[in-house]
C-alpha positions as CSV (number, residue, x, y, z in Angstrom):
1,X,112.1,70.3,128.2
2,X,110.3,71.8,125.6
3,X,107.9,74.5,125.6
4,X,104.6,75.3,122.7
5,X,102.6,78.6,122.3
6,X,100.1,79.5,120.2
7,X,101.2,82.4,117.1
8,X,99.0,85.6,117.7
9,X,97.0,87.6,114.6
10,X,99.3,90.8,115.0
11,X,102.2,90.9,113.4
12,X,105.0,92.8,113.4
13,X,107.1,93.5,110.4
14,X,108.7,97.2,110.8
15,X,110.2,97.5,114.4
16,X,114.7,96.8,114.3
17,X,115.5,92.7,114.6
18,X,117.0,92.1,118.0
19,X,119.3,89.3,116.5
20,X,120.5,88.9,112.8
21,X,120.3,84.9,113.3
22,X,117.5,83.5,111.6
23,X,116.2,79.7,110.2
24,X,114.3,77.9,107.6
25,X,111.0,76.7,108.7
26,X,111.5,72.7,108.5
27,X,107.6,71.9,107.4
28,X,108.0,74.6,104.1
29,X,106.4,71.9,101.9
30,X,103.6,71.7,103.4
31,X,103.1,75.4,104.2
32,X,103.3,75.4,100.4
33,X,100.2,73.5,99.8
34,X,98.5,75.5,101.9
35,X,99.5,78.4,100.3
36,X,98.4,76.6,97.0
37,X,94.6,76.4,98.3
38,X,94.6,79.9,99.7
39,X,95.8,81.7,96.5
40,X,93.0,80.7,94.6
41,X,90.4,82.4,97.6
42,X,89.2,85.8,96.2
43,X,88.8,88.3,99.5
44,X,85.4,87.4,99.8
45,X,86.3,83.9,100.5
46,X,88.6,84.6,102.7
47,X,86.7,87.1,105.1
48,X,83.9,84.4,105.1
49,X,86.7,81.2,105.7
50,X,87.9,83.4,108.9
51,X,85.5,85.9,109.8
52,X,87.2,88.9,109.3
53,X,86.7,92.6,108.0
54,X,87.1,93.9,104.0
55,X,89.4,95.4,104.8
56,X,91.4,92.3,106.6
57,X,90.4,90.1,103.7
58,X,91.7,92.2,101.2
59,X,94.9,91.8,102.9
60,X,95.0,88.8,103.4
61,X,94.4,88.4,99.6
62,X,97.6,90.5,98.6
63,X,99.4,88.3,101.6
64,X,98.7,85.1,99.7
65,X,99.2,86.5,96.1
66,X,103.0,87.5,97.4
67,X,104.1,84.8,99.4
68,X,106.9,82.9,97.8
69,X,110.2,80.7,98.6
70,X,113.0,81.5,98.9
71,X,112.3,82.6,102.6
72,X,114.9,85.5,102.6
73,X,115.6,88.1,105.3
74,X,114.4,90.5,102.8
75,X,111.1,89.0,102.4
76,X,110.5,87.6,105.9
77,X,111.1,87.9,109.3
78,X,111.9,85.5,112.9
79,X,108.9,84.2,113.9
80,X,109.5,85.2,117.4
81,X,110.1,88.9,116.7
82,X,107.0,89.0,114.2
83,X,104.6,87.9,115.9
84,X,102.9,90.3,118.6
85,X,99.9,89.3,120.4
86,X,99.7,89.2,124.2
87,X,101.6,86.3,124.4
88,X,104.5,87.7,122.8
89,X,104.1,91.0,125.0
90,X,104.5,89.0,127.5
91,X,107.4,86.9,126.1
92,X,108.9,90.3,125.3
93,X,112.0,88.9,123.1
94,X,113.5,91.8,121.8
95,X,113.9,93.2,124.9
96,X,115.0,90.9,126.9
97,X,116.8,87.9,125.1
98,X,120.1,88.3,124.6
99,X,122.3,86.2,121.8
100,X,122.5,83.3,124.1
101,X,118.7,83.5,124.8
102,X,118.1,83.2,121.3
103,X,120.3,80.5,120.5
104,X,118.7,78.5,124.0
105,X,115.1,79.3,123.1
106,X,115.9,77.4,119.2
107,X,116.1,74.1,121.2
108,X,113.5,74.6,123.9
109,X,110.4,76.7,122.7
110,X,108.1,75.6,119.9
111,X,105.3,77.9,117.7
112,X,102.5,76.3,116.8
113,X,100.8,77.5,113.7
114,X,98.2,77.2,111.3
115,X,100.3,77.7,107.7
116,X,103.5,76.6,109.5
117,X,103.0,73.7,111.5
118,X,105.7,73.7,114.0
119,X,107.9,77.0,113.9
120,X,111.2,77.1,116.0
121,X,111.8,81.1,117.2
122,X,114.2,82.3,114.9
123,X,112.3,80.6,111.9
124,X,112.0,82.7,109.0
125,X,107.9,83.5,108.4
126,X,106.3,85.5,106.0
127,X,102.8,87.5,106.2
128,X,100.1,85.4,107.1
129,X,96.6,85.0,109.0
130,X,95.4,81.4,109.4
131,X,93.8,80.0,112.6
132,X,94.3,76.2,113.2
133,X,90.7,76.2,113.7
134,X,89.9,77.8,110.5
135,X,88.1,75.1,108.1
136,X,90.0,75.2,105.4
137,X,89.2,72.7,102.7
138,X,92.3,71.0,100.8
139,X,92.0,67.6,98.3
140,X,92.7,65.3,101.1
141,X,91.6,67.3,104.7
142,X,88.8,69.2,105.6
143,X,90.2,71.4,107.8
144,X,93.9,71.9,109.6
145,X,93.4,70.0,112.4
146,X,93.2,66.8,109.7
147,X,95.5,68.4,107.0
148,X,98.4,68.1,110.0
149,X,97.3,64.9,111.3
150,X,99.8,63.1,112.9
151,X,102.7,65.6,111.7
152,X,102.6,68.1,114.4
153,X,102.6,65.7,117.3
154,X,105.6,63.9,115.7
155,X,107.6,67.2,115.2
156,X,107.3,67.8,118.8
157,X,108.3,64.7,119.6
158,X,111.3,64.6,117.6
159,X,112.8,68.6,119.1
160,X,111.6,67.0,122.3
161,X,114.7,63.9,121.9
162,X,116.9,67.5,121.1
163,X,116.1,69.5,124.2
164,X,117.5,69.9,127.2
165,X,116.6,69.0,130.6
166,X,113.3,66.6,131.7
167,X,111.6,65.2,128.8
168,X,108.1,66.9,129.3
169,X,106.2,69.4,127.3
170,X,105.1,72.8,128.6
171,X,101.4,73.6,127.3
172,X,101.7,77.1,126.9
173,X,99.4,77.1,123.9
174,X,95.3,78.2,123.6
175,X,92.8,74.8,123.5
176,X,92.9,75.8,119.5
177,X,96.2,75.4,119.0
178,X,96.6,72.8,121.0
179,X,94.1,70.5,119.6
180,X,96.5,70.3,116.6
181,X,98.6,67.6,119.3
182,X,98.0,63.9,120.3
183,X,99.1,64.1,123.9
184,X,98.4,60.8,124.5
185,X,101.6,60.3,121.5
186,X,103.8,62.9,123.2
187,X,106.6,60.9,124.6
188,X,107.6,62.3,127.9
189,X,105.3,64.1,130.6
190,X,102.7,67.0,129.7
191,X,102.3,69.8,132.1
192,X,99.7,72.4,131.2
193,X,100.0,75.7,133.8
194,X,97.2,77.8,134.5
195,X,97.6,81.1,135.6
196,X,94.4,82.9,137.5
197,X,93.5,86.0,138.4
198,X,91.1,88.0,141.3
199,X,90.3,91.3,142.1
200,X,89.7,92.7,145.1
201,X,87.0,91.2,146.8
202,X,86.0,88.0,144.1
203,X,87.2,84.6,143.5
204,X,90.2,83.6,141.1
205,X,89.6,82.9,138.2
206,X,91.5,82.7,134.1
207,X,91.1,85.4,132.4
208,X,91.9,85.2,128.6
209,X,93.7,88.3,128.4
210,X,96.2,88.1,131.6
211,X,96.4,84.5,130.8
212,X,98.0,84.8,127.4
213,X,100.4,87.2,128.6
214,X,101.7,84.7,131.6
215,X,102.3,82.1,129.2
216,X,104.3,84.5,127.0
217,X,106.4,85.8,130.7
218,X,106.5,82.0,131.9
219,X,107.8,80.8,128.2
220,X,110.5,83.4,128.9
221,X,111.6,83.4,132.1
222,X,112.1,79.5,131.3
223,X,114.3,80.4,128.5
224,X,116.4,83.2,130.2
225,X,116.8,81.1,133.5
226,X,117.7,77.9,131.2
227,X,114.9,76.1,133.5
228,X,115.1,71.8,132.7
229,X,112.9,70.5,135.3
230,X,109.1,70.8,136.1
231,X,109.4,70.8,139.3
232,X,111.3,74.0,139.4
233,X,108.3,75.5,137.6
234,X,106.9,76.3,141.1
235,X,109.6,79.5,141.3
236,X,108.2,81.2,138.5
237,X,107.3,84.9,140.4
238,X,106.9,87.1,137.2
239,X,104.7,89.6,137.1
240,X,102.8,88.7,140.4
241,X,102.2,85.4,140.3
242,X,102.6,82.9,142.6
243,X,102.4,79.0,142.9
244,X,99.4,77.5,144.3
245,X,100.7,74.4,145.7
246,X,96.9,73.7,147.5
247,X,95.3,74.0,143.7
248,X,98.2,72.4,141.7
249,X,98.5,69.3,140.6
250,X,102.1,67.7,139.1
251,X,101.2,68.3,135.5
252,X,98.8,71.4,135.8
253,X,100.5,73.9,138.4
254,X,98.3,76.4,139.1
255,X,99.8,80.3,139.6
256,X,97.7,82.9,141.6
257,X,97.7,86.9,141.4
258,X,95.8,89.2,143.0
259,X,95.2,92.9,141.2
């Protein structure tokens, strides 16, 4: 069973490393190319290409100007412990994985991401900021979405031969990120949870916020329970939620919370 979720924007590269263990990205080459097109974007490009502030661009400029291999843990950090969105508040790593999480959560979670592809946890990344959706020109694609092509989906399916457990794939990732897979070339079941929300008095429904965070808490308590079959999905009970068994269907279980 193997599990994908989206990178976030924030990044963390100060806070101490829960675990010294680290790895190589495996798609480095391509993340190179990438890298080739961006460094030539002067700020202005680059706040226009994604939408973002001076200030952002600017840094995302120096980002691009520094970024260089060797990947070292002196100029680059696990993946899982850099990234800090509400996904990964919710995953909550460095507080709760132990050693043995770590080395479990290498063969069942995967990172989708723009510049990286497909990024195990402990996967060494440097400084970035680059949406899957962002239309990024390069000599042969238009944007990531046909720079990665088939690449992705075949990555997936080759960790999904390694993991342990049912051979399905946990959609824990946004529609963006996602997009960036053929599920109809995933070979083994797809299961896409949806986690909804209600206040007092109105009807359930996703919102974005609480709903990245319960992937993130799902993602984990998978991991740290060493979950291998869907159907044991229905016990997840973090943070509130609940399984909807009226609502939920076998390949998008639905999990309810009332605030």
């Amino acid at each position: 069973m193997l599990i994908v979720v989206s990178p976030a924007k924030a990044l963390d590269f100060d806070s101490p490393l829960a675990t010294e263990k680290h790895s190589q990205p495996s798609m480095l080459k391509r993340s190179k190319e990438l890298v080739g097109v961006l460094s030539t974007k002067t700020p202005d490009d680059l706040r226009s290409l994604m939408s973002i502030s001076d200030s952002l661009a600017e840094l995302n400029f120096d980002r691009y100007q520094d970024w260089s291999t060797p990947f070292t843990t002196e100029n680059s950090r696990p993946a899982i412990l850099t990234f800090s969105g509400d996904t990964y508040i919710g995953l909550d790593a460095g507080a709760k994985f132990n050693e043995r999480d770590f080395t479990h959560a290498q063969k069942t979670l995967r990172i989708l991401s723009g510049l990286y592809g497909v990024l195990r946890p402990l996967d060494l990344i440097q400084p970035y900021r680059l949406e899957m959706g962002s239309k990024l020109e390069t000599k042969s694609s238009k944007d990531l979405y046909e720079f990665w092509g088939s690449e992705i989906t075949e990555k997936l399916n080759d960790d999904l031969l390694e993991s342990p457990g049912d051979s399905a794939l946990i959609n824990l990732a946004s529609n963006e990120y996602f997009k960036s897979v053929n599920p109809e070339e995933i070979k083994g079941t797809l299961v896409t949870p949806t986690f909804l929300d209600r206040k007092e008095g109105g009807d359930y429904k996703m919102v974005s916020f609480y709903a990245k965070r319960a992937r993130g808490s799902m993602a984990s308590w998978i991991i740290r329970n060493r979950v291998k079959t869907t159907k044991d999905l229905k016990d997840f009970d973090e943070d509130g939620y609940r399984f909807d068994r009226d609502r939920s269907e076998p390949s998008a279980p639905v999990f309810l919370r009332s605030n």
